[in-house]
C-alpha positions as CSV (number, residue, x, y, z in Angstrom):
1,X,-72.2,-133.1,89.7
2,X,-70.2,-132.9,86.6
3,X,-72.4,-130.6,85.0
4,X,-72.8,-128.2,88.1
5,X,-69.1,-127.9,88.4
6,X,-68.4,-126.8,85.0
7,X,-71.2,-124.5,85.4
8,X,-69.5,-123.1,88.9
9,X,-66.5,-122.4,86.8
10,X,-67.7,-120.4,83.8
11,X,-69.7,-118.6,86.5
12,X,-66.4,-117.5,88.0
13,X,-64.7,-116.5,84.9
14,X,-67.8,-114.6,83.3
15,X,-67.9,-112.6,86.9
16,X,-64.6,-112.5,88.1
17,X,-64.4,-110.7,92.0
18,X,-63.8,-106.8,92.1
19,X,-59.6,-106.6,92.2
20,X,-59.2,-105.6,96.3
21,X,-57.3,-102.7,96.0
22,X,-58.8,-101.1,92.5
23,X,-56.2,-99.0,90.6
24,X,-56.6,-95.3,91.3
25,X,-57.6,-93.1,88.2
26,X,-58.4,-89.6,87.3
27,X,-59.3,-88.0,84.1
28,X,-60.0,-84.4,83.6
29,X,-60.9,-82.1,80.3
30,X,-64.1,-81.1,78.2
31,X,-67.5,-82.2,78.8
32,X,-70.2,-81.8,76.1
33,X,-73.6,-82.5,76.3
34,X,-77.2,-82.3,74.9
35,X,-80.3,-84.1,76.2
36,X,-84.1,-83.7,75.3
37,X,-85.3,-81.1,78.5
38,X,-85.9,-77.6,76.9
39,X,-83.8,-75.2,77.6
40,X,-82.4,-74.4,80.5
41,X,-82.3,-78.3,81.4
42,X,-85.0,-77.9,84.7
43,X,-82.6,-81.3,86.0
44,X,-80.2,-78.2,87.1
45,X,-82.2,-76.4,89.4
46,X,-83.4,-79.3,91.5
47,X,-86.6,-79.9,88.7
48,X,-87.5,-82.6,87.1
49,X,-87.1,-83.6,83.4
50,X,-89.2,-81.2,80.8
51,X,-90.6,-82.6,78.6
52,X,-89.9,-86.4,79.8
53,X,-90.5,-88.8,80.7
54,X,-86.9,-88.6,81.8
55,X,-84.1,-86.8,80.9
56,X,-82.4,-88.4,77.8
57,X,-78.8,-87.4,77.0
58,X,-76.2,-88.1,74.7
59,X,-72.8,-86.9,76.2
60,X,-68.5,-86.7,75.2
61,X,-65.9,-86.5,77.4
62,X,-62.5,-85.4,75.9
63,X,-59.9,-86.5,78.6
64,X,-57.3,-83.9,78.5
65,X,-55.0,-85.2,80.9
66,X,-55.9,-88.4,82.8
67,X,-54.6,-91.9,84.0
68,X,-55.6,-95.2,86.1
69,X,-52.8,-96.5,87.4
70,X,-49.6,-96.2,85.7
71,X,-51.8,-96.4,81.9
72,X,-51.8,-92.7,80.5
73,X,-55.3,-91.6,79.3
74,X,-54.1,-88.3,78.0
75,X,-56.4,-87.6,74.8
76,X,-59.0,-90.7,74.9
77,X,-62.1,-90.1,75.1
78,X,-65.2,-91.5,76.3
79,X,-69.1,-91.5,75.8
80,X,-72.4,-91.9,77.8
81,X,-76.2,-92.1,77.3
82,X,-79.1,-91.8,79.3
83,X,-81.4,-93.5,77.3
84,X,-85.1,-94.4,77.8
85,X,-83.9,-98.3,78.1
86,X,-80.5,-98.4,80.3
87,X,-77.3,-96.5,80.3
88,X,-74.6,-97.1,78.0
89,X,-70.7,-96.0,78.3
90,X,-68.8,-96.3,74.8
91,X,-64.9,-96.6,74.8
92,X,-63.4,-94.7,71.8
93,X,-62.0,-97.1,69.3
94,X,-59.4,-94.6,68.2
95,X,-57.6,-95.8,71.6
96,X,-54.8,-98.0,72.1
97,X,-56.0,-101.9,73.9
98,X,-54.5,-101.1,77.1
99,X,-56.1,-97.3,76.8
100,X,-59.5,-99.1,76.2
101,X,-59.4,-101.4,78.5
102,X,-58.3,-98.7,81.2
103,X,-61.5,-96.6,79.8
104,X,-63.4,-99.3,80.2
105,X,-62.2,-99.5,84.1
106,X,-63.2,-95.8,84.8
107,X,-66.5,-96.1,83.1
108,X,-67.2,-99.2,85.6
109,X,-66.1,-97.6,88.4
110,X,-68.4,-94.1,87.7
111,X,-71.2,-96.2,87.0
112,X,-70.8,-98.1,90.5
113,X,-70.3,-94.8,92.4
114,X,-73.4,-93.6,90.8
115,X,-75.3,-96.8,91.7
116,X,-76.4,-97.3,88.1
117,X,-78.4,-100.4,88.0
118,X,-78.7,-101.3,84.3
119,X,-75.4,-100.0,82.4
120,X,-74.1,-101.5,78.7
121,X,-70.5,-100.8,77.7
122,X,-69.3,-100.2,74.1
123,X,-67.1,-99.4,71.4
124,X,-67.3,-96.9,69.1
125,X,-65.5,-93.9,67.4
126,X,-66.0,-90.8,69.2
127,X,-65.9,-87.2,68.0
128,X,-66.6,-83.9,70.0
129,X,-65.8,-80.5,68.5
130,X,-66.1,-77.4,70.7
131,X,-65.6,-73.9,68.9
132,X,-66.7,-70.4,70.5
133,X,-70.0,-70.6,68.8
134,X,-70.9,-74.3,68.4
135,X,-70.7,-77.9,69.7
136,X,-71.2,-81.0,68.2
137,X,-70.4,-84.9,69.4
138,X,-70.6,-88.1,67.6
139,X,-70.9,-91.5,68.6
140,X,-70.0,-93.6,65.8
141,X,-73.2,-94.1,63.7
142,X,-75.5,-94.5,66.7
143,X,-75.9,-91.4,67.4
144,X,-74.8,-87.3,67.4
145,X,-75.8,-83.8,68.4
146,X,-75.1,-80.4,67.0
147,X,-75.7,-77.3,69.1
148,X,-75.3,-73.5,68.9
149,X,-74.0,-71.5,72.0
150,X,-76.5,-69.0,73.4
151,X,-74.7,-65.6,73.6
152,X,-75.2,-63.9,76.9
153,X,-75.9,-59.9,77.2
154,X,-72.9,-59.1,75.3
155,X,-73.1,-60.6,72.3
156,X,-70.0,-62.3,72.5
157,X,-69.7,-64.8,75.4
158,X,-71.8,-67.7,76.6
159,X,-74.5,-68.2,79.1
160,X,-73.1,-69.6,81.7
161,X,-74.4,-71.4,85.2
162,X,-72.2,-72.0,88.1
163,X,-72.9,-75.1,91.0
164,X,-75.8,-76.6,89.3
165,X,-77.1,-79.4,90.8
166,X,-77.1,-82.5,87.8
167,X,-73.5,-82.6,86.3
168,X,-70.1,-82.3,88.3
169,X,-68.8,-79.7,86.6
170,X,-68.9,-76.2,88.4
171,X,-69.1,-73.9,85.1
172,X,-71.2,-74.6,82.2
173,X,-72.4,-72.7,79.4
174,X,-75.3,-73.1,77.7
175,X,-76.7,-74.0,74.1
176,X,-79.4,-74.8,72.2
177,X,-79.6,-78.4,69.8
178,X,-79.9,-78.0,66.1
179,X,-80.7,-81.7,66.0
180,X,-80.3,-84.5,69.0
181,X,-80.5,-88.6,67.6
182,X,-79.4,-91.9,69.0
183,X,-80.7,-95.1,68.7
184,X,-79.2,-98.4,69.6
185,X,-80.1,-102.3,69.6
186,X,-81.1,-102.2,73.3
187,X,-84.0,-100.0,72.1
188,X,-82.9,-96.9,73.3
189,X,-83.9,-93.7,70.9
190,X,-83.7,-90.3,71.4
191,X,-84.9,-87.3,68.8
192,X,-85.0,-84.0,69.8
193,X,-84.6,-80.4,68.3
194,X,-84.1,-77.3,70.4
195,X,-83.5,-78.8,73.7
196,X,-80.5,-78.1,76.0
197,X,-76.8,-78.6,75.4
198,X,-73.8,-77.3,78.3
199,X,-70.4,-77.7,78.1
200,X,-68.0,-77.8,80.9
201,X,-64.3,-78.4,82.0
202,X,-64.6,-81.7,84.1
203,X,-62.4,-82.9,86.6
204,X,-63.0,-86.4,88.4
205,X,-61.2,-89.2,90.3
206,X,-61.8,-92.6,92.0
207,X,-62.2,-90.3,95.1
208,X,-65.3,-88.4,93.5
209,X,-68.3,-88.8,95.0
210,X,-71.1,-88.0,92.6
211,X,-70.8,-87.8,88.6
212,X,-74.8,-87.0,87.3
């Protein structure tokens, strides 16, 4: 009885109960992305993955301007993979406690609104650099892409595809992957070369309805 008791109570602290009335959050700013379909991602136009199996993706989010509850998330940023094993969200390291923690909250709460059934959640430096002809993101040593912009008929600007039906983000323009790598000790790898890469402002809230 003893036994069964203590074992009722580490229960309860290891899964504490879902607070009843959640904090409310919203973060908006730059999405980056790259993932292993060739280019232009098919998962856009109501496809499925080319190659795949599956879609894999490595993808930064630089929060511009963002909160949950009264904890400012103005320039965090956070991380997520779609990997052949299960799902993981990386917190940047480069944030505060209370920022991470906060992160940490907002990556939960995506992941349940998206009905994710196997998600990891981890810590790592993250990087994303956007420039008018290139984008790169970084995941502490796990994993990173580099990608050149595909120039539209101008010579000048990016592709660019409007309501697309994969990421929340209503504009994105397109690129091409130099190199795509991520590996981590769940068994998730991806390596890819020439696939697709977008990037896209994002803006998203507790009260958003689908993510990916």
């Amino acid at each position: 009885m003893i036994a069964l008791l203590l074992v009722s109570v580490l229960a309860v602290a290891v899964n504490p109960a879902p607070p009843a009335n959640p904090a409310p959050w919203e973060i908006a700013g730059e999405l980056a992305e790259a993932c292993t379909c060739k280019v232009p991602c098919t998962c856009q136009f109501g496809e499925g993955p080319t190659p795949g199996p599956g879609c894999r993706s490595l993808i930064t989010m630089s929060i511009e301007k963002g909160h949950r509850g009264d904890v400012s998330l103005d320039g965090t940023k956070l991380a997520l993979i779609f990997g052949n094993k299960q799902t993981v969200f990386y917190v940047d390291t480069a944030a505060p406690a209370p920022q991470r923690a906060a992160l940490r909250a907002v990556a939960e709460s995506i992941a349940a609104t998206s009905k994710w059934k196997s998600v990891s959640y981890r810590e790592a430096p993250i990087t994303q650099t956007v420039t008018k002809t290139e984008t790169r993101g970084a995941v502490g040593e796990a994993g990173s892409f580099d990608a050149e912009m595909l120039l539209g008929a101008d010579g000048k600007t990016p592709i660019v595809v409007e309501n697309q039906g994969d990421i929340n983000v209503a504009r994105l323009e397109k690129g091409k992957t130099r190199s795509l790598k991520y590996s981590d000790s769940s068994g998730n790898t991806i390596d890819a070369k020439d696939s697709n890469s977008d990037r896209g402002h994002f803006d998203w809230s507790d009260k958003t309805t689908s993510f990916f």
